[in-house]
C-alpha positions in Angstrom: 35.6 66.7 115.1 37.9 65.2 117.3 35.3 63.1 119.7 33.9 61.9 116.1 37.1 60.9 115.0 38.1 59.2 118.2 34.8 57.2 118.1 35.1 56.0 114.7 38.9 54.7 115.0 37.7 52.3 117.6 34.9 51.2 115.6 37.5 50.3 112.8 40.1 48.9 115.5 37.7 46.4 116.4 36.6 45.4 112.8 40.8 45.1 112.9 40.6 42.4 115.4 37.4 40.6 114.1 39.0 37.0 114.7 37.2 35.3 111.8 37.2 37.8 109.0 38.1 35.8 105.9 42.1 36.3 104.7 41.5 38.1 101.4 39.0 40.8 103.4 41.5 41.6 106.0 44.4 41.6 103.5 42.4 44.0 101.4 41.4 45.9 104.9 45.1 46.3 105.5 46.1 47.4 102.0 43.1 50.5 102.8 43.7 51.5 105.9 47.6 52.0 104.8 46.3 53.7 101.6 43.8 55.8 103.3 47.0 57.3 105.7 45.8 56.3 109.1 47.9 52.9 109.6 49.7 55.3 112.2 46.7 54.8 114.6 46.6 51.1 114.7 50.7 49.9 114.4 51.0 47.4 117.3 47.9 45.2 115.9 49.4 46.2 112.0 52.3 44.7 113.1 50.8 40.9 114.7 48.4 40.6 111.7 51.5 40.9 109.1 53.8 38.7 111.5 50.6 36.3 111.4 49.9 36.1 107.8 53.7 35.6 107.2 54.0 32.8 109.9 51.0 31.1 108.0 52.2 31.8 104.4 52.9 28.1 103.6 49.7 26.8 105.1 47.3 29.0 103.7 46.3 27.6 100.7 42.9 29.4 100.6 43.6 32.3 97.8 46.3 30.4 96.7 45.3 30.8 92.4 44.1 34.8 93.2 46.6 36.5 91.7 45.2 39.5 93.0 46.1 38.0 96.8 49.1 36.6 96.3 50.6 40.0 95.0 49.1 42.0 97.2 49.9 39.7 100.3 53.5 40.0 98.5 53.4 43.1 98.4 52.5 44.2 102.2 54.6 41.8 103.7 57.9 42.8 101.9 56.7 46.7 102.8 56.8 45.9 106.2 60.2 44.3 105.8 59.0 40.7 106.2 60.6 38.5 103.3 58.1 36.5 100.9 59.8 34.2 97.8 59.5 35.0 94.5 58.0 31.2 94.0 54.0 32.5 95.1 54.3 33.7 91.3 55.6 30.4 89.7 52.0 29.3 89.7 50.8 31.8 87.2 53.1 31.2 84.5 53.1 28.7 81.8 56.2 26.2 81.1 58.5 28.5 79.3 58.3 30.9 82.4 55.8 33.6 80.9 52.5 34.7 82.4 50.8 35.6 79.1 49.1 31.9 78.6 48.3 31.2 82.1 46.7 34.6 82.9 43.1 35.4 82.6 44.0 38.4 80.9 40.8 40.4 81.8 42.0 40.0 85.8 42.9 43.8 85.6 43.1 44.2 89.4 45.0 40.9 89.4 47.7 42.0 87.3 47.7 46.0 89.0 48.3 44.0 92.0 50.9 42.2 90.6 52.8 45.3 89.1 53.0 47.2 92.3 54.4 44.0 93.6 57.1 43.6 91.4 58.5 46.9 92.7 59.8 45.8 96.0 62.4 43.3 94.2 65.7 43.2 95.3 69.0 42.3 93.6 69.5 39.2 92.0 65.3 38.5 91.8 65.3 38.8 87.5 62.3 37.1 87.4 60.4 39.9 89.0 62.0 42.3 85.7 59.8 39.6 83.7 57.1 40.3 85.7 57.5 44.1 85.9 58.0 43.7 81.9 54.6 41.9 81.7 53.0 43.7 84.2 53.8 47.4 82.7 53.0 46.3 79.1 49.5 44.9 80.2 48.3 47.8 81.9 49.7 50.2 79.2 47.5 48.4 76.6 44.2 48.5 78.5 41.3 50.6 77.1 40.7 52.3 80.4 38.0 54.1 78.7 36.7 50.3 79.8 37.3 49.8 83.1 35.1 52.1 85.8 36.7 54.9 87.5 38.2 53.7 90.4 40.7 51.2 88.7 41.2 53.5 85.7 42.9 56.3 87.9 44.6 53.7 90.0 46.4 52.3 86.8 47.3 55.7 86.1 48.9 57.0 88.7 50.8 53.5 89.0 51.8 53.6 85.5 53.7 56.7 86.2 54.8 56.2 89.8 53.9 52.7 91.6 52.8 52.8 94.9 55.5 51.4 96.7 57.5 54.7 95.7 54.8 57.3 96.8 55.0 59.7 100.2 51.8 58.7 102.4 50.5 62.1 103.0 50.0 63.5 99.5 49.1 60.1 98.3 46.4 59.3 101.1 44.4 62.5 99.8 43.9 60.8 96.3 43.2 57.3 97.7 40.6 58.7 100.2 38.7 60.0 96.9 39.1 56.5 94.9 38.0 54.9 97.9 35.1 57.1 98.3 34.0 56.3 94.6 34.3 52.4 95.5 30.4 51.5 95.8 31.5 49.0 98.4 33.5 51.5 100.9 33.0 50.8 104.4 31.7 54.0 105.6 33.3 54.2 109.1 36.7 53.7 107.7 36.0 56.4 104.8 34.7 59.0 107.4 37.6 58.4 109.7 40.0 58.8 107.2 38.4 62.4 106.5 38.3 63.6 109.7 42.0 62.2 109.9 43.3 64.1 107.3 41.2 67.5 108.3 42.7 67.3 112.2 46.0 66.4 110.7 45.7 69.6 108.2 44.7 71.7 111.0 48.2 70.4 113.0 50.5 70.9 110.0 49.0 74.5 109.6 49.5 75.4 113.1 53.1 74.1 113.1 54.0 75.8 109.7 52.6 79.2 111.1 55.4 78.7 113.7 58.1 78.3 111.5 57.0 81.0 108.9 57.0 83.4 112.1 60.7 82.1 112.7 62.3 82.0 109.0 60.2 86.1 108.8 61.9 87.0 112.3 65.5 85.6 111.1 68.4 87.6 109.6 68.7 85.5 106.4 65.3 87.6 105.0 66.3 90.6 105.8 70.4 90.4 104.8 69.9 87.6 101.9 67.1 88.6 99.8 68.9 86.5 96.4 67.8 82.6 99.0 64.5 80.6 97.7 62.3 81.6 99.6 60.7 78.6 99.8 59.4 77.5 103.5 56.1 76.5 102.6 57.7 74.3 99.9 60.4 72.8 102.2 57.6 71.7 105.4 55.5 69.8 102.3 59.0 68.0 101.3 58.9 67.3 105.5 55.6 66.1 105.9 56.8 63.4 103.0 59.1 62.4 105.7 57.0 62.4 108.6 53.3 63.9 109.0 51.9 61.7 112.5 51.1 63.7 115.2 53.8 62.4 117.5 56.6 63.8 114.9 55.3 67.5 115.5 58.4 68.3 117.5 61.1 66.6 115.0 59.2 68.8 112.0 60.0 71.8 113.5 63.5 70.7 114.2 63.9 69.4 110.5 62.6 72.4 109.1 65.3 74.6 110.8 68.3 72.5 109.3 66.4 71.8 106.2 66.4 75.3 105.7 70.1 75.8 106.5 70.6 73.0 103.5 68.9 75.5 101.3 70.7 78.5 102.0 73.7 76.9 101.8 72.8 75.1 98.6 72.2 78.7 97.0 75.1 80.2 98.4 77.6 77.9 97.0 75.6 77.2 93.9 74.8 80.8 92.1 75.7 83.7 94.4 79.1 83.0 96.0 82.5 83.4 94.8 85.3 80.9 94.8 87.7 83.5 97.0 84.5 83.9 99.3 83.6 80.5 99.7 86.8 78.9 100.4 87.7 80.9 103.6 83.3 80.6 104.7 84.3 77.0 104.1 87.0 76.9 106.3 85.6 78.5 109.2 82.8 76.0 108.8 84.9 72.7 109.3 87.1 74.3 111.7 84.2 75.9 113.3 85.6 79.0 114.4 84.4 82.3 114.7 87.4 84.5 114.3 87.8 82.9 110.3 84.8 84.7 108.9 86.3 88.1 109.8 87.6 89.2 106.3 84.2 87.3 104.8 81.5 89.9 103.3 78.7 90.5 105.5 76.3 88.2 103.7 78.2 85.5 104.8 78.8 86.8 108.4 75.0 86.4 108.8 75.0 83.2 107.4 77.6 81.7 109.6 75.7 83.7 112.5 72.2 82.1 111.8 74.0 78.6 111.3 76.0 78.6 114.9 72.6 80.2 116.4 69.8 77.6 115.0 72.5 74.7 116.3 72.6 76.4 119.9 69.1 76.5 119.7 68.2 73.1 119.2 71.2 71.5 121.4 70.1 73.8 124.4 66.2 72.4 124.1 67.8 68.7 123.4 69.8 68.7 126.1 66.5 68.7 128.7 66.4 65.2 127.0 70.3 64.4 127.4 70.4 63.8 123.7 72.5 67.4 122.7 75.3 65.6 121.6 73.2 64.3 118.6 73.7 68.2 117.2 77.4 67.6 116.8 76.1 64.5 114.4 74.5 67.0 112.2 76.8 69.9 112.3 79.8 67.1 110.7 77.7 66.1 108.2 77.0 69.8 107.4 80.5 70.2 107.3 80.9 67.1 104.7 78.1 68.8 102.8 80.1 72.1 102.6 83.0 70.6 101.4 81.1 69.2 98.7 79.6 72.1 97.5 83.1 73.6 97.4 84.3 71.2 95.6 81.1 71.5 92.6 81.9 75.7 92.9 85.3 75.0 91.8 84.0 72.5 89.3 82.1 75.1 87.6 84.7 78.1 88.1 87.1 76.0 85.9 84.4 74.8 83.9 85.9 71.4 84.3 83.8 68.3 83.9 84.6 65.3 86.0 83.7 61.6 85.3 81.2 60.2 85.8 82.3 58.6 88.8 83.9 61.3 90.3 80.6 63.3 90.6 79.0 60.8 92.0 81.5 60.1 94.8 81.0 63.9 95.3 77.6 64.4 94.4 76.1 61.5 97.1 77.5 64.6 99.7 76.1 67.0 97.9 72.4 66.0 97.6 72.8 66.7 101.3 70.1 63.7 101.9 72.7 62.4 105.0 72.6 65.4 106.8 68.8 65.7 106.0 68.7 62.4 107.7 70.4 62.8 111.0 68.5 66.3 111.1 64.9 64.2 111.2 66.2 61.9 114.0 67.1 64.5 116.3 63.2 65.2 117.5 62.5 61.3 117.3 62.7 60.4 121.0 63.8 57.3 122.4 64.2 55.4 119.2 66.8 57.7 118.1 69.7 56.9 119.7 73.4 57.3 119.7 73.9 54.5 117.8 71.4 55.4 115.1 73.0 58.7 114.9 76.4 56.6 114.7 74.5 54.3 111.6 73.7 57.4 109.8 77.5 58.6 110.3 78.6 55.4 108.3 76.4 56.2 105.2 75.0 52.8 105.1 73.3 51.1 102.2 69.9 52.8 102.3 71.2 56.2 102.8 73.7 55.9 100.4 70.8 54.9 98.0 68.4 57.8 99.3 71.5 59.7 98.3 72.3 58.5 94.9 68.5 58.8 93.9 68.4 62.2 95.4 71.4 63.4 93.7 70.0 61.7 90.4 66.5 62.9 89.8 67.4 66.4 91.2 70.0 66.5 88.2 67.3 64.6 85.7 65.1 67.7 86.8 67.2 70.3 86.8 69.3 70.0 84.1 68.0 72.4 81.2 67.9 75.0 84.6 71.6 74.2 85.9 72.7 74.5 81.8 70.9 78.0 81.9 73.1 78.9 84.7 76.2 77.7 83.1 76.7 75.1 85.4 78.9 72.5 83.4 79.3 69.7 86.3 76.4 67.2 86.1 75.5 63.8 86.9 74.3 64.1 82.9 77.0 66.1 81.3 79.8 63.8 83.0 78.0 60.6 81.9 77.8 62.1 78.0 81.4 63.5 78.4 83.0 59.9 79.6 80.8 57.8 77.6 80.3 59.7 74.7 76.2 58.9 75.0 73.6 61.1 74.0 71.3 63.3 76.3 68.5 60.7 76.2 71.1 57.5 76.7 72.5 59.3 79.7 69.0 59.5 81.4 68.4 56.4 80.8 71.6 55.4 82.0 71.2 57.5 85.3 67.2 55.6 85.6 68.5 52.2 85.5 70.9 53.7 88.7 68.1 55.5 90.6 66.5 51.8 89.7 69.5 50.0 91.2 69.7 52.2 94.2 65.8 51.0 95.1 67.0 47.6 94.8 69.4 48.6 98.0 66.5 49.7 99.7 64.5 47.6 99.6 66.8 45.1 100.7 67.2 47.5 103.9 63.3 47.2 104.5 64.0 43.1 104.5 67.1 42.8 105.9 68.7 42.9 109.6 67.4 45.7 111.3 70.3 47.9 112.9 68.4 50.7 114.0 64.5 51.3 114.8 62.1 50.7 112.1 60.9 54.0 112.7 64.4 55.7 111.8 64.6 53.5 108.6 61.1 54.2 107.3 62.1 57.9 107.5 65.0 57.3 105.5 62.7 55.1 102.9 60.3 58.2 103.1 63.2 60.8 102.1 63.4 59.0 98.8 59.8 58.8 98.2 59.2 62.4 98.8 61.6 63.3 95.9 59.0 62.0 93.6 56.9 64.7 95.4 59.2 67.5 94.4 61.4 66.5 91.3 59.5 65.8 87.9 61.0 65.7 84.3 62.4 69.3 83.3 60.7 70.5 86.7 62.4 71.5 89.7 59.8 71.8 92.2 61.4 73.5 94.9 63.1 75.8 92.8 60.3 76.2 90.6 57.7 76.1 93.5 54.7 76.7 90.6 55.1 73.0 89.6 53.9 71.6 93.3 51.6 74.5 93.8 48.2 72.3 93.5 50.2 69.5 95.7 51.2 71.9 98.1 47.4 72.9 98.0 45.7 70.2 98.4 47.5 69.1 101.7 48.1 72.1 103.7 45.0 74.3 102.4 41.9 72.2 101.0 40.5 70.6 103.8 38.2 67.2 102.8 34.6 68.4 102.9 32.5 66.0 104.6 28.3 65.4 104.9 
């Protein structure tokens, strides 16, 4: 499998480099190869082709009236953080700045394209909400019943979560079987794209055997049977982050912390008490052993495991003279605690804050910063003291993975935190501030999880502080919540609503003839 696979990447590296290949085709081969999830092999010549078609955006006047092209060329170039105006759409509208006369409305592909373009505006661009608004309207009055297959599942699955916002992994398993059903696939980049996905199963599965052996052999499943146990769950939510070979290392790292997170999250959520948790609290930020001595057992373990699995991982960074990044995590761990805390004492007093004051707590909370620095720490070169200090200063894209993390998990969660008794939520303050129903309040916290991607993607176009490979992680952390988190379904939590995700990536391999 390997020797084929090897084999058939160079065949499509070269049909990547074929010097004359019209602009549309190589466009369109771009878009597939990033669909298909094997744009990992191929980054350095990824990377010239984009920087070439943006260099030439003002000359090439070839596709110029294809809607389809100009979106999609949009599109690709803003995902890979290179900035294209707004204007390339001017063209296709009529006087009074709609599309609706100018359009050939039966350009379905045309106007898909332009739909999952209009999701990478940025503040300030309105016109693309007219687009979006045009876009969305279009595609939800097709007949789809109409259109063959292929498209029909495409606008689908975009109707209900564009591309742009989609983790690679899961997604490249349905785009490999929509390309497949295309009767003008190229056949070496379909079968590569298989075997791709079948090697990189085979990896993931070794890896999560490893940590399944590790979270079996700890003291948290044999002294805190009342923790999700949920590690199958949590590496699917990590392969949404990163799934390429070369992150094999960080995984394992991430899934340690990530499952820290957890325990911590269900410690201070439904089993602790406030006079237990406020002394376990304490000896976390002042990380000292001798303040957990009057804590119950339970939480003696905890604290145990915690100190242990940092230890760990700073004695095997430190053959890379990168330990110190541990202390990075362990503060932000420490903000995380403090947050919790606070939300325990929230819902001891039953008080409700504003709406405002949650949030200011609640972008802690979602424990998405700490989740970040964690997935650096195995990154290599690229994650460096710097980056770790970026991450520290909860800049604009974390802070906007954080406020879309915090706000979907309480979209999803609500009718189960209620259940629980839990009075403190993102939805609860909003209704008890504003005085707005259930329904306003969602919509409400959407146009915010809305608002936050606006942040982001002004990150992905923006100065560059730290490598693009630490920011695409943080881009992926939102994405991956999409995975996990659906309306009234908490998929972590409730680990039966991701089951056939969680299956088709880690336990259906692709069969191939």
């Amino acid at each position: 499998m390997e020797n084929d696979a090897a084999e058939l990447k160079e065949l499509v590296r070269k049909e990547l480099l074929v010097d004359d290949k019209d602009p549309k085709e190589r466009l369109i081969f771009l878009d597939v190869i990033h669909r298909l999830g094997i744009a990992y092999h191929f980054e350095t010549e990824i990377d010239d082709t984009f920087h070439n078609f943006h260099n030439k955006i003002y000359d090439d006047s070839s596709y110029e009236d294809d809607l389809y092209y100009v979106s999609l060329r949009f599109r690709l170039l803003r995902q890979h953080g290179l900035f294209v105006s707004t204007d390339v759409f001017e063209k296709f509208k009529s006087e009074d700045g709609s599309f609706n006369k100018c359009l050939d409305v039966s350009d379905v592909h045309g106007i898909l394209s332009l739909y999952e373009a209009s999701y990478l505006k940025v503040h300030g661009e309105n016109a693309l909400d007219e687009t979006l608004a045009f876009a969305k309207a279009y595609l939800t009055s097709v007949d789809t019943t109409q259109l063959s297959s292929p498209i029909a599942k495409h606008i689908a699955r975009s109707l209900k979560l564009p591309l742009h916002r989609r983790s690679l992994r899961l997604e490249s398993r349905h785009q490999i079987s929509f390309y497949e059903a295309k009767s003008s696939h190229n056949e070496n980049l379909l079968k590569f794209a298989k075997l791709d996905f079948n090697l990189l199963q085979i990896l993931h599965n070794t890896e999560l055997n490893e940590i399944t052996r590790w979270w079996r052999n700890s003291e948290i499943v044999k002294n805190l049977p009342f923790v999700r146990d949920r590690i199958v769950e949590a590496y699917f939510w990590i392969l949404g982050v990163y799934h390429e070979p070369k992150y094999s290392y960080a995984r394992m790292i991430l899934n340690k912390f990530f499952k820290i997170i957890s325990i911590l999250d269900d410690i201070y959520d439904s089993y602790g008490t406030i006079d237990e948790l406020q002394p376990f609290t304490d000896a976390i930020l002042r990380n000292e052993k001798s303040c957990i001595d009057q804590l119950p057992y339970y939480l003696k373990v905890t604290y145990q495991v915690i100190q242990d699995t940092f230890e760990e991982v700073e004695k095997d960074l430190d053959l890379e003279h990168k330990s110190y990044a541990v202390n990075y995590v362990y503060e932000l761990m420490k903000v995380g605690c403090d947050s919790y805390l606070e939300e325990a004492k929230w819902r001891h007093e039953e008080f409700v804050p504003s709406f405002d004051e949650y949030m200011r707590n609640g972008v802690f909370s979602s424990g998405y910063l700490y989740i970040a620095a964690a997935a650096y720490l195995g990154m290599g070169e690229d994650a460096t003291k710097a980056a770790f200090d970026w991450v520290n200063e909860n800049t604009k894209v974390l802070k906007a993975s954080c406020i879309v993390g915090r706000l979907i998990n309480d979209i999803s969660s609500h009718k189960i935190e209620i259940n629980r008794g839990h009075v403190s939520t993102a939805l609860n303050s909003h209704m008890g501030q504003f005085g707005t129903s259930m329904e306003e309040a969602i919509e409400v916290l959407r146009s915010k999880i809305e608002e936050a991607w606006m942040d982001i993607n002004e990150s992905i176009l923006g100065p560059k502080p730290v490598a693009v490979t630490l920011l695409t992680r943080a881009v992926n952390l939102t994405r991956v919540l999409y995975d996990v988190y659906h309306d009234d379904e908490d998929g972590y939590t409730m680990s039966q609503f991701i089951k056939e995700e969680v299956t088709t990536i880690l336990i259906q391999p692709i069969v191939i003839d």
